[in-house]
C-alpha positions as a Markdown table, in Angstrom:
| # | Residue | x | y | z |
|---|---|---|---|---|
| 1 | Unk | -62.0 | -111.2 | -126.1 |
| 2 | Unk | -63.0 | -113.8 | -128.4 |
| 3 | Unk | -60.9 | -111.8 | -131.2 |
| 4 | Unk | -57.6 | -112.4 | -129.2 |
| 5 | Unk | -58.1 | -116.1 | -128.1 |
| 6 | Unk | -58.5 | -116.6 | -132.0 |
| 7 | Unk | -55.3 | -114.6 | -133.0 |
| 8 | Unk | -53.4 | -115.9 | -130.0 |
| 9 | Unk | -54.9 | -119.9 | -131.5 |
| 10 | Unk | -53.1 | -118.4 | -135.0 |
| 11 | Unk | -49.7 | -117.3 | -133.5 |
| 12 | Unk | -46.8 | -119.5 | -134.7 |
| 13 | Unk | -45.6 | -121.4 | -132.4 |
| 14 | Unk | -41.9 | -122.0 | -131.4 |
| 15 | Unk | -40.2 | -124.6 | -132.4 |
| 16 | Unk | -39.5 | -126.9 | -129.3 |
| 17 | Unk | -35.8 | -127.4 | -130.7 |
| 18 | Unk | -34.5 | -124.4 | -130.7 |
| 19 | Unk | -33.0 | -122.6 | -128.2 |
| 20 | Unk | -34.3 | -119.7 | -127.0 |
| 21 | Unk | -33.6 | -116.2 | -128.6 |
| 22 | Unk | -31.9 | -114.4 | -125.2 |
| 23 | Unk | -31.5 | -115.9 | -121.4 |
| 24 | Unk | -30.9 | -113.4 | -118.7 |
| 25 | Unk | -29.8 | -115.2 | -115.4 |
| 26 | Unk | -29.1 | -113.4 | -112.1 |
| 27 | Unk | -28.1 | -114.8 | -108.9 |
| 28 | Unk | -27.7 | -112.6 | -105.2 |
| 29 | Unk | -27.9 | -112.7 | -101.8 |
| 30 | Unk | -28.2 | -109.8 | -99.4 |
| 31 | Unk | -25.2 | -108.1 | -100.8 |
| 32 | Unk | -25.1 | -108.6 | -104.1 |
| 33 | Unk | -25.2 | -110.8 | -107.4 |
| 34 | Unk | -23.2 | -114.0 | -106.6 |
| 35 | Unk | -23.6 | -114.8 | -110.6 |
| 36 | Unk | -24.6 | -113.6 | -114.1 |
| 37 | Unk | -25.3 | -115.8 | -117.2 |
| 38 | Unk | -26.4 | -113.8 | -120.3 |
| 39 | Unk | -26.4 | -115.6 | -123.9 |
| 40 | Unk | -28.7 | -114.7 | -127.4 |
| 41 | Unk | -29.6 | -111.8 | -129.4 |
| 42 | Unk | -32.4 | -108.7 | -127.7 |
| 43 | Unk | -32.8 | -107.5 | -131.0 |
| 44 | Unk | -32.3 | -110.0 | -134.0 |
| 45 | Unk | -32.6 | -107.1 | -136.8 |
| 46 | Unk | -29.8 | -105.6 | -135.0 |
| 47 | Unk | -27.8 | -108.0 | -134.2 |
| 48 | Unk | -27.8 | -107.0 | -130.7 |
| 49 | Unk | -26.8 | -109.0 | -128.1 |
| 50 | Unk | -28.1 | -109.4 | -124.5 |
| 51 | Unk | -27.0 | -107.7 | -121.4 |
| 52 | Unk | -27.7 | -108.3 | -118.0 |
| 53 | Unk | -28.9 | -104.2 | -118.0 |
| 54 | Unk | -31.4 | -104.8 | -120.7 |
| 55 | Unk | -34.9 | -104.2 | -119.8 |
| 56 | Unk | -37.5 | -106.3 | -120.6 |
| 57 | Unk | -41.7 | -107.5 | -120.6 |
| 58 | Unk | -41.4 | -109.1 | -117.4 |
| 59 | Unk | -44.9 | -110.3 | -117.0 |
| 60 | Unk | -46.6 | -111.0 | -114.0 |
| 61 | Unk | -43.4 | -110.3 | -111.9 |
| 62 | Unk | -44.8 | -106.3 | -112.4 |
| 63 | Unk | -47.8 | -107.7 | -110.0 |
| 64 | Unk | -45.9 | -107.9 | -106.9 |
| 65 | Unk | -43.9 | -104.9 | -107.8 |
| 66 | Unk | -47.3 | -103.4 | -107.6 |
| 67 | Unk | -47.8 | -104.7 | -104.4 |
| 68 | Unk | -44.7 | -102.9 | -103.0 |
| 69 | Unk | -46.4 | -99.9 | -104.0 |
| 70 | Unk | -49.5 | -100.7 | -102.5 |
| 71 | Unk | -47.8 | -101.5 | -99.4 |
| 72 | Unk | -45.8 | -98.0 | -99.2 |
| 73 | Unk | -49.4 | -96.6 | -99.5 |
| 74 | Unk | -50.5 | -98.6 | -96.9 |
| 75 | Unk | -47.7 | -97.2 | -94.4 |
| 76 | Unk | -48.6 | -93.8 | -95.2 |
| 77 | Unk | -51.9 | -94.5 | -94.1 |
| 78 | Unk | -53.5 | -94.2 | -97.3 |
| 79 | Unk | -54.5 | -97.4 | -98.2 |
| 80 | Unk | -56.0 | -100.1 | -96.3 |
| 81 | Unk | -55.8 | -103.8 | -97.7 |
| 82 | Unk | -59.5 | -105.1 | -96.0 |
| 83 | Unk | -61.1 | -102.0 | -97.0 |
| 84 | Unk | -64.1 | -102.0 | -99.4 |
| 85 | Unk | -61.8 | -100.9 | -102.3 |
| 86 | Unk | -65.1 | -98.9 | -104.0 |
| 87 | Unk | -63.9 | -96.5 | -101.0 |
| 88 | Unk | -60.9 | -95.5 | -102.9 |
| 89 | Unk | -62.7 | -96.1 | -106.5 |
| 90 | Unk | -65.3 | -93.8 | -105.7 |
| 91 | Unk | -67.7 | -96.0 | -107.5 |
| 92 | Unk | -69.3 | -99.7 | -106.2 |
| 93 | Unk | -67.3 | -102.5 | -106.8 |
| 94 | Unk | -69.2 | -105.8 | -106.6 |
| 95 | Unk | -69.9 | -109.2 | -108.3 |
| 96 | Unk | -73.6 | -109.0 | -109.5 |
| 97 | Unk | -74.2 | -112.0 | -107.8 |
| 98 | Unk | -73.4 | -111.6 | -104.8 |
| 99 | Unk | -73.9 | -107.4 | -104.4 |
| 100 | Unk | -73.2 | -107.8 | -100.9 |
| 101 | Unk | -69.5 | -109.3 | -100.7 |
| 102 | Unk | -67.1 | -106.3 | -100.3 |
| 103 | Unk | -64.2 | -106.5 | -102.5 |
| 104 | Unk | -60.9 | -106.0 | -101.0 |
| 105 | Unk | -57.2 | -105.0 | -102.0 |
| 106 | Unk | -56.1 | -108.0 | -100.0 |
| 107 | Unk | -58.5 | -109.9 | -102.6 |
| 108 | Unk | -57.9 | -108.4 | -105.7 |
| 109 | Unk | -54.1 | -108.4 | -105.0 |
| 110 | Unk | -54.6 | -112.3 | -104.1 |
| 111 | Unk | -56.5 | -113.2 | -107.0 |
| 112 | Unk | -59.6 | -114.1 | -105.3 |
| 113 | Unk | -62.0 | -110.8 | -105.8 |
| 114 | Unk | -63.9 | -113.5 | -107.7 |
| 115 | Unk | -63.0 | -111.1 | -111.0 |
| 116 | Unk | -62.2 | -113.2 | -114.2 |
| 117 | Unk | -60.8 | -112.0 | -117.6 |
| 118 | Unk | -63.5 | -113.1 | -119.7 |
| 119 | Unk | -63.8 | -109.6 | -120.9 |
| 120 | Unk | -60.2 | -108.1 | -122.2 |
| 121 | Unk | -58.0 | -107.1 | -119.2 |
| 122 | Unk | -55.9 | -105.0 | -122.2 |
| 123 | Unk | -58.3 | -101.3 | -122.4 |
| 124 | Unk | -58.2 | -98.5 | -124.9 |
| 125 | Unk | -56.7 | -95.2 | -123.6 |
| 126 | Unk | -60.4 | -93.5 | -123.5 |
| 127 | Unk | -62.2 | -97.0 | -122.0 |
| 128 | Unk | -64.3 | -96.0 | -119.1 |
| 129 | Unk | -63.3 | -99.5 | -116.4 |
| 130 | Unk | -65.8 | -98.9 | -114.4 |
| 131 | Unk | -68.6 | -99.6 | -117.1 |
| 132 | Unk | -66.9 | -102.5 | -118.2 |
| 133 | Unk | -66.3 | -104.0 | -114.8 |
| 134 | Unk | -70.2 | -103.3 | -114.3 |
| 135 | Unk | -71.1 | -106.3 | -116.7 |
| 136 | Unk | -71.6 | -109.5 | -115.6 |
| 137 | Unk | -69.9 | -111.5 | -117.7 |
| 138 | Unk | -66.3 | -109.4 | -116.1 |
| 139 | Unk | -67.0 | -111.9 | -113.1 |
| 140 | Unk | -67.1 | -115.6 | -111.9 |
| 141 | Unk | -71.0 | -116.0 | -110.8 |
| 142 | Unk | -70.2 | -119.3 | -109.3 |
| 143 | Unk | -68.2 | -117.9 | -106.3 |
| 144 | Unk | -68.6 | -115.3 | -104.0 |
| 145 | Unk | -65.2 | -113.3 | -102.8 |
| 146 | Unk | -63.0 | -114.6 | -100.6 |
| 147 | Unk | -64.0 | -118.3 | -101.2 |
| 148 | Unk | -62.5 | -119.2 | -104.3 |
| 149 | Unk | -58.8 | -118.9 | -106.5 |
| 150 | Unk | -58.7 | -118.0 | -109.8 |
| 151 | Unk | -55.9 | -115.8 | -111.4 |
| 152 | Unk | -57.2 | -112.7 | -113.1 |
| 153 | Unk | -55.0 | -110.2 | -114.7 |
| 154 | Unk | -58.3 | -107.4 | -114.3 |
| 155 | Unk | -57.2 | -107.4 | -110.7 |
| 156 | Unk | -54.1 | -105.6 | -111.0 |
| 157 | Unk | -55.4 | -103.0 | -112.9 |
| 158 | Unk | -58.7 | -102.0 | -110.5 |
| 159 | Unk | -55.5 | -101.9 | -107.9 |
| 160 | Unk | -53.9 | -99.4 | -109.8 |
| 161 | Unk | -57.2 | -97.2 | -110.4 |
| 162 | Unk | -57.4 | -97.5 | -106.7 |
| 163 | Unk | -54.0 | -95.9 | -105.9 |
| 164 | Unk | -54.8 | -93.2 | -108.6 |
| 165 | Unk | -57.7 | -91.7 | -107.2 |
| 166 | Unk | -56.2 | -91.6 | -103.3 |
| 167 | Unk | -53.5 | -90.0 | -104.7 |
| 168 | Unk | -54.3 | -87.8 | -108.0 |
| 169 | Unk | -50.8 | -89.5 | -109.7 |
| 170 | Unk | -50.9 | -91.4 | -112.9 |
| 171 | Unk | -49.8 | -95.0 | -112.1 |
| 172 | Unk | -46.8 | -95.2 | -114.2 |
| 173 | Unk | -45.1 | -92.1 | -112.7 |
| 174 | Unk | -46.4 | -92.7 | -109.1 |
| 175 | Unk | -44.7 | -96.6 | -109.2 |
| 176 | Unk | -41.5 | -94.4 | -110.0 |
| 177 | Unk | -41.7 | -92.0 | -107.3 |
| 178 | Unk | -42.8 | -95.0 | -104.9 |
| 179 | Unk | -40.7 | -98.0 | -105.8 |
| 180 | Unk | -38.7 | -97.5 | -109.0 |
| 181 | Unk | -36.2 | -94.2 | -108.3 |
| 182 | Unk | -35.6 | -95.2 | -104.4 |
| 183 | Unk | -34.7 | -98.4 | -105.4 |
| 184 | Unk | -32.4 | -96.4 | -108.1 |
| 185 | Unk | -34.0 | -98.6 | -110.9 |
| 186 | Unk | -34.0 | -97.2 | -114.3 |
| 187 | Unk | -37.0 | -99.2 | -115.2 |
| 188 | Unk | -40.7 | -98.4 | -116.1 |
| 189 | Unk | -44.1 | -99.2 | -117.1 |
| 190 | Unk | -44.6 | -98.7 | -120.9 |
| 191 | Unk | -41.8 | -97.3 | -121.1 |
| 192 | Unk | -42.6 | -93.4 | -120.4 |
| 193 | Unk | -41.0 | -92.9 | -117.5 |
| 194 | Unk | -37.7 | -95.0 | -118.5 |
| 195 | Unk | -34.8 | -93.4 | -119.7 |
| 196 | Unk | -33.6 | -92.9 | -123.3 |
| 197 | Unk | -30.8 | -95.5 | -122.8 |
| 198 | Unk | -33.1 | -97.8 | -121.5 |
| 199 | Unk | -35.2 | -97.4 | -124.2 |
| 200 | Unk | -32.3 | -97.7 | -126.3 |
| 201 | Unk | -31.5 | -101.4 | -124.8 |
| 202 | Unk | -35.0 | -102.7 | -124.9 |
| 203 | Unk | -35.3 | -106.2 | -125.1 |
| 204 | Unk | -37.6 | -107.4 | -128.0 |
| 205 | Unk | -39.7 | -110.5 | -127.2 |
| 206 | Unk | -40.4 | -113.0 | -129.9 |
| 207 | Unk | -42.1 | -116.1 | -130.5 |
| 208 | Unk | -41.1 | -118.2 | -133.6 |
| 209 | Unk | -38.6 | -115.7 | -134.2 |
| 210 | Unk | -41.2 | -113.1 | -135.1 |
| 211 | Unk | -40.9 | -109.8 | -132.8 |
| 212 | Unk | -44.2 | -110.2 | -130.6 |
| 213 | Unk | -43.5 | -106.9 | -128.2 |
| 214 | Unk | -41.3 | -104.0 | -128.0 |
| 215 | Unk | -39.7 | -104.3 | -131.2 |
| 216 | Unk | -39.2 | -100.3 | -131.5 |
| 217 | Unk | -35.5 | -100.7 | -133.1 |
| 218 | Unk | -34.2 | -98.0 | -129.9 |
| 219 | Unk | -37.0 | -95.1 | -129.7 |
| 220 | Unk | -39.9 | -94.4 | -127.9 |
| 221 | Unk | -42.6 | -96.2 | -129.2 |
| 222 | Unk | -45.2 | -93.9 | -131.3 |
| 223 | Unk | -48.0 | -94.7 | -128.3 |
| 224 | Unk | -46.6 | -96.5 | -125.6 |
| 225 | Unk | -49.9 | -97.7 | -124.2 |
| 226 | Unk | -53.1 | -99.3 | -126.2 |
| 227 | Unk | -54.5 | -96.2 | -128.1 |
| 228 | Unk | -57.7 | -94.8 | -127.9 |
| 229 | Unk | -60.4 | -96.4 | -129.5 |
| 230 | Unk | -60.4 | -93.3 | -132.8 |
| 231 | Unk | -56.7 | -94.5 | -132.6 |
| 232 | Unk | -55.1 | -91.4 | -131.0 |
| 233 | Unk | -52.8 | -91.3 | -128.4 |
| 234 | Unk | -53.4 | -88.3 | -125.7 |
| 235 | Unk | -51.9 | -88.9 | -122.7 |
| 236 | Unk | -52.7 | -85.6 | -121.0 |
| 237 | Unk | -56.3 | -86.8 | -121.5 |
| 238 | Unk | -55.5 | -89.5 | -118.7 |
| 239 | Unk | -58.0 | -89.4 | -115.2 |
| 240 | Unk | -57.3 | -90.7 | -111.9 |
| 241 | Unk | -58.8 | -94.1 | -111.7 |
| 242 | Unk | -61.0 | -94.1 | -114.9 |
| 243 | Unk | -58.9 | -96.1 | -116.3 |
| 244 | Unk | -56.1 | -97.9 | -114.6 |
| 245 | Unk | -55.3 | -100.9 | -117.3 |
| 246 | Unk | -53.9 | -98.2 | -118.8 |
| 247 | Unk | -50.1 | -98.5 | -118.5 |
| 248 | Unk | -50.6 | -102.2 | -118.1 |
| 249 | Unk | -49.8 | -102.9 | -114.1 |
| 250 | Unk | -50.5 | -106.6 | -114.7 |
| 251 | Unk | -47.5 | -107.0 | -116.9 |
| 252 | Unk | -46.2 | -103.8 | -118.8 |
| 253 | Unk | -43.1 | -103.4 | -116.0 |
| 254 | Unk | -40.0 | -103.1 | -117.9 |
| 255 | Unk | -36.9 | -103.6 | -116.0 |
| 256 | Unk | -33.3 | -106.2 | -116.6 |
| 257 | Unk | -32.4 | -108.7 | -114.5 |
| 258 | Unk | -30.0 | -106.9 | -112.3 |
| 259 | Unk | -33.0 | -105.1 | -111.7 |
| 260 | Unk | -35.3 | -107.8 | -110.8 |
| 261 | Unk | -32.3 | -109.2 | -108.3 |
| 262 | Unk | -32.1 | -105.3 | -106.5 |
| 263 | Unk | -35.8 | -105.7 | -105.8 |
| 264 | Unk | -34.9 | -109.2 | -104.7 |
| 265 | Unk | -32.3 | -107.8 | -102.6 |
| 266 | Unk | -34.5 | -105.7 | -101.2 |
| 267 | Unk | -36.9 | -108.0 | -99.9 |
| 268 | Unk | -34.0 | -111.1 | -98.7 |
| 269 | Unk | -32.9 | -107.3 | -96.3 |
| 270 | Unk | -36.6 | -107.2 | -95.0 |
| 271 | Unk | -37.6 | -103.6 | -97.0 |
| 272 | Unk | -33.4 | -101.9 | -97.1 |
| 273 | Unk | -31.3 | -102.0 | -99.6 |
| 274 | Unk | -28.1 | -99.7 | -100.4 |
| 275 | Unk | -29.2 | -98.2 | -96.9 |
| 276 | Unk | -32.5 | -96.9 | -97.9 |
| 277 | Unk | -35.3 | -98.2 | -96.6 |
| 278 | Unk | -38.3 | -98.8 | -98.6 |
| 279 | Unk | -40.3 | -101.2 | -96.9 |
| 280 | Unk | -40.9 | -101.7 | -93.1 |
| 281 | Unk | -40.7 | -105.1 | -92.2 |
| 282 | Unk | -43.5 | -105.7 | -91.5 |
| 283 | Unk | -44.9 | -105.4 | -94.7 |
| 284 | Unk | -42.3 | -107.8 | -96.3 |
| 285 | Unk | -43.9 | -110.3 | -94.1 |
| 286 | Unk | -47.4 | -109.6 | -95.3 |
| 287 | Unk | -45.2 | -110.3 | -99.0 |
| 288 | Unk | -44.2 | -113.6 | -97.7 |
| 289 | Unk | -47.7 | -114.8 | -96.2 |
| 290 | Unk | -49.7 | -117.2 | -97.9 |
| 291 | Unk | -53.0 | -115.9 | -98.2 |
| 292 | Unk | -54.4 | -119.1 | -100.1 |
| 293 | Unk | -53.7 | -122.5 | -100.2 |
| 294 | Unk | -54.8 | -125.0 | -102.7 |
| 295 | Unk | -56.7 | -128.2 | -100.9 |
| 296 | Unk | -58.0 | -130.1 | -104.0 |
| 297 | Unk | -61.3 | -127.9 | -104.2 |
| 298 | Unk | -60.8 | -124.2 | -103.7 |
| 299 | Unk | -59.3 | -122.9 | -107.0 |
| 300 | Unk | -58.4 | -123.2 | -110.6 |
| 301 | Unk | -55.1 | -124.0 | -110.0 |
| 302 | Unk | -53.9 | -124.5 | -113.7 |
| 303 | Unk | -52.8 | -128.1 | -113.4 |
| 304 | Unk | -50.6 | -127.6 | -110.5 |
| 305 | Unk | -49.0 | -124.6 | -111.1 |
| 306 | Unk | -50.7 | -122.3 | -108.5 |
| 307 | Unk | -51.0 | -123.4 | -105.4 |
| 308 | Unk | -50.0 | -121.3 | -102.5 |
| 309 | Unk | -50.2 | -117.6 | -102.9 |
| 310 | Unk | -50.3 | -114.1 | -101.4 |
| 311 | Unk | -50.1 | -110.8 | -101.6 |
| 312 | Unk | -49.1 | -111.0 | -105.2 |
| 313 | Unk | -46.8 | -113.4 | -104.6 |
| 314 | Unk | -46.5 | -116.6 | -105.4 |
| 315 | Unk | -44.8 | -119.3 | -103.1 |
| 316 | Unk | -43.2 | -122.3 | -103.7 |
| 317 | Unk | -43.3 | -125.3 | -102.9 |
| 318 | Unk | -46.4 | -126.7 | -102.2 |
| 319 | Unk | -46.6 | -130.3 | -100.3 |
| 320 | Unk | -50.4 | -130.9 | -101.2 |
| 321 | Unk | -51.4 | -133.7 | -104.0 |
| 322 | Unk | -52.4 | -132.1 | -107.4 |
| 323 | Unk | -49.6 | -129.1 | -106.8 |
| 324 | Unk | -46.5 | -129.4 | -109.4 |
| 325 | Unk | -44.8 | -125.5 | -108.2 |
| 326 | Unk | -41.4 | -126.4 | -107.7 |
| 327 | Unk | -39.5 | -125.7 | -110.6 |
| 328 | Unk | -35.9 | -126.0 | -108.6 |
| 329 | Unk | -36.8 | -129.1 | -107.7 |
| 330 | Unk | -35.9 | -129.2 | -104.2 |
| 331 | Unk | -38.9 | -128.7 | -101.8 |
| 332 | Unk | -37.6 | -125.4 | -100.8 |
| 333 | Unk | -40.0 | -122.6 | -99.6 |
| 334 | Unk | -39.5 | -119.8 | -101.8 |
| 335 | Unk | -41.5 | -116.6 | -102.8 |
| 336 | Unk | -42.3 | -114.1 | -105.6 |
| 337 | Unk | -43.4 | -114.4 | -108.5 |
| 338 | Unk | -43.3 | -115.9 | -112.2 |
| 339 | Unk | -44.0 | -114.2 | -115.8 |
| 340 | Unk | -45.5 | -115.3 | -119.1 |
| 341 | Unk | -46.1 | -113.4 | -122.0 |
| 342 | Unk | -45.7 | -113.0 | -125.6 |
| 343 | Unk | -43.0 | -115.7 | -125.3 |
| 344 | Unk | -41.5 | -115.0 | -123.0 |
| 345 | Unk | -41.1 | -116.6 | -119.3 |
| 346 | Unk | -39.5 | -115.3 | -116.4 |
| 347 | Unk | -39.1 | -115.4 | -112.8 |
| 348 | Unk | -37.8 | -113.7 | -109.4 |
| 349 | Unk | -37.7 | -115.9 | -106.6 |
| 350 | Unk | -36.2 | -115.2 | -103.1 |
| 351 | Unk | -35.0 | -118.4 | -100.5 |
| 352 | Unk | -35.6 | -116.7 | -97.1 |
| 353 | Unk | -34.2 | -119.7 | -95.1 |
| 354 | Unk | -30.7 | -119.4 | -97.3 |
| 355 | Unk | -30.9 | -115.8 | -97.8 |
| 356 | Unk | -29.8 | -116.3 | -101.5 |
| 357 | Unk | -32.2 | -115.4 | -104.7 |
| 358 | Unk | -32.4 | -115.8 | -108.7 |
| 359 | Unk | -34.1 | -113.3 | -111.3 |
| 360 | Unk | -33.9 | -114.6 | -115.0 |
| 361 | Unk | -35.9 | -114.1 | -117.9 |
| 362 | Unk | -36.0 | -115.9 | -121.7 |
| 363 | Unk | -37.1 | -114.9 | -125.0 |
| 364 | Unk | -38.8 | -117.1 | -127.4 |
| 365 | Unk | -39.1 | -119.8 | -125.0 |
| 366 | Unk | -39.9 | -123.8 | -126.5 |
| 367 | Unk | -43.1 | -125.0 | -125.6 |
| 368 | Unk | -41.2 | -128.0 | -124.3 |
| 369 | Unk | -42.7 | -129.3 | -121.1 |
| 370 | Unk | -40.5 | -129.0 | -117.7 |
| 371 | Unk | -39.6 | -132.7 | -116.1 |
| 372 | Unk | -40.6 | -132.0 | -112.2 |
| 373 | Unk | -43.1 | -129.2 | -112.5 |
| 374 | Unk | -45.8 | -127.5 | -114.2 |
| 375 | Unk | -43.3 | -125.2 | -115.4 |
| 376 | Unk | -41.3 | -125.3 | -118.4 |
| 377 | Unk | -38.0 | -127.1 | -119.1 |
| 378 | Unk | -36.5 | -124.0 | -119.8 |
| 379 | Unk | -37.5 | -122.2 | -116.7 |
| 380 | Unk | -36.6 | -125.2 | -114.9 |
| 381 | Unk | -32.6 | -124.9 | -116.4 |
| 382 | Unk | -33.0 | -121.3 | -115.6 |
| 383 | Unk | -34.3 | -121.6 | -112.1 |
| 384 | Unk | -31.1 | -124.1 | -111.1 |
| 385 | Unk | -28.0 | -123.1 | -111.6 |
| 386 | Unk | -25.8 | -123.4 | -114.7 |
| 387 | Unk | -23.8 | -126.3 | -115.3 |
């Protein structure tokens, strides 16, 4: 851990000048996109330009994209959100200090299972999760679950060990069968399950103008997740819920814009789109309900920039002193969720009042800080419309 935080203090840093190197905007409503913007370069070698198909890093947005497919677990009966998840994990799940707290999906998908990522989130193909989770120093010892905020990317991957073992899929290919090909998405996490043109169009993420992810110049990368620790890459050595970081469910989705606004689509049609249904109501609403609110005392809220949040979603905008999450600038209530990685920041938010929604995503983004919120100016431009 303490090797990253060191090479991530050496990265160059972008110049807060330049432009970004791609922006990917996406507007929709129930029925469709109502607007595309699309400017910059997704492969600078190549001289590539962007497309609104592209597929990208998208961060954190692949959290609540895990969440639908918890939730389509959860309607099968297979899955219960307030369950002790070491049910599922066949193992104990517990903060050492306090043994007796059962540790929920509904937690661990709200970021307040009390886990931290003081130990790398980012595992080895052959890393054993459950021995790693077992040390102390994986975990906040200050606050018990259920009493405390603090956004953890470990969560999302003892999620994803979870929905391994009740069903005996690998996570990558059962998010496809669950969420991915009903929604007739040609996306994927690290990239296995995606298809060769998709591949093809990769977006490459960069940050000083030096490629930071997915800069495979059109093929399959040579291992598409973190190799084993000997440096091999056997994927038919993969078991259920051993390992669940594996395929990166925190922030390894990789789908475009358009795709981003589908799944938005979805959710503004409470769990249809195209005539398909995906998602009962019902559970859309369990999407939209804040499960957390910041009051000044109950979370680390990262100067401002969470403060109301649910089911792996994050929702905007907060009225409470200390709370800067409303990048549109407008008060409005929206939900779902933002991304940040490798340089790159991106967003899908819906407006249930308006029925309207925006995905967009940008590479290389300035460091430049945004003017109303704890956001940056960039995702501030990209979150309004375009003049």
């Amino acid at each position: 851990m303490l090797l990253s935080l060191l090479l991530a203090a050496a990265a160059p840093q972008t110049d807060p000048a330049a432009p970004p190197v791609a922006q990917v905007r996406v507007a929709f409503d129930a029925k469709g996109e109502t607007g595309i913007r699309a400017s910059g370069l997704a492969d600078i070698a190549a001289g590539r330009a962007i497309g609104v198909d592209d597929p990208v890093r998208v961060a954190s947005i692949s959290k609540m994209v895990v969440a639908i497919g918890v939730l389509r677990l959860v309607e099968q009966g297979r899955l219960n959100l307030d369950a002790d998840v070491s049910h599922y994990l066949g193992w104990k799940l517990r903060n050492p200090a306090f043994p007796d707290k059962p540790i929920t999906l509904r937690l661990l998908l709200s970021h307040q299972s009390s886990l931290t990522d003081k130990l790398d989130y980012v595992l080895p193909l052959d890393a054993d999760m459950r021995a790693i989770l077992e040390q102390p120093e994986a975990w906040d010892a200050a606050h018990a679950p259920g009493t405390w905020f603090h956004y953890a990317n470990f969560n999302t991957p003892v999620v994803a060990a979870a929905m391994e073992k009740v069903t005996g899929e690998r996570f990558d290919r059962l998010m496809d069968r669950l969420v991915l090909k009903p929604l007739k998405l040609d996306a994927c996490f690290q990239f296995v399950t995606c298809s060769q043109d998709a591949i093809k169009r990769a977006v490459t993420i960069y940050r000083a103008r030096q490629p930071t992810k997915d800069d495979h110049r059109g093929a399959l990368p040579a291992c598409p997740v973190t190799p084993a620790t000997d440096g091999s890459c056997d994927l038919s050595a993969w078991k259920p819920g051993r390992n669940g970081a594996t395929f990166a469910p925190q922030g390894g989705l990789r789908i475009s814009a358009r795709g981003l606004a589908r799944i938005g689509r979805m959710l503004i049609n409470r769990g249809t789109l195209d005539g398909v249904r995906l998602l009962h109501p019902r559970s859309v609403a369990i999407l939209e309900t804040p499960l957390w609110t910041y009051n000044g005392s109950n979370a680390d809220n990262d100067n401002g920039f969470h403060c109301t949040y649910g089911l792996a979603t994050e929702i905007l905008a907060t009225p409470v002193s200390g709370c800067r999450d409303d990048p549109f600038g407008d008060g409005v209530r929206r939900f779902g969720h933002a991304g940040e990685a490798y340089g790159l920041k991106s967003g899908l938010w819906i407006d249930r009042k308006s029925g309207t929604g925006v995905a967009y995503f940008s590479t290389d983004v300035p460091a430049t800080p945004g003017k109303r919120s704890a956001w940056s100016l960039t995702e501030e431009a990209q979150a309004r419309p375009f003049d």
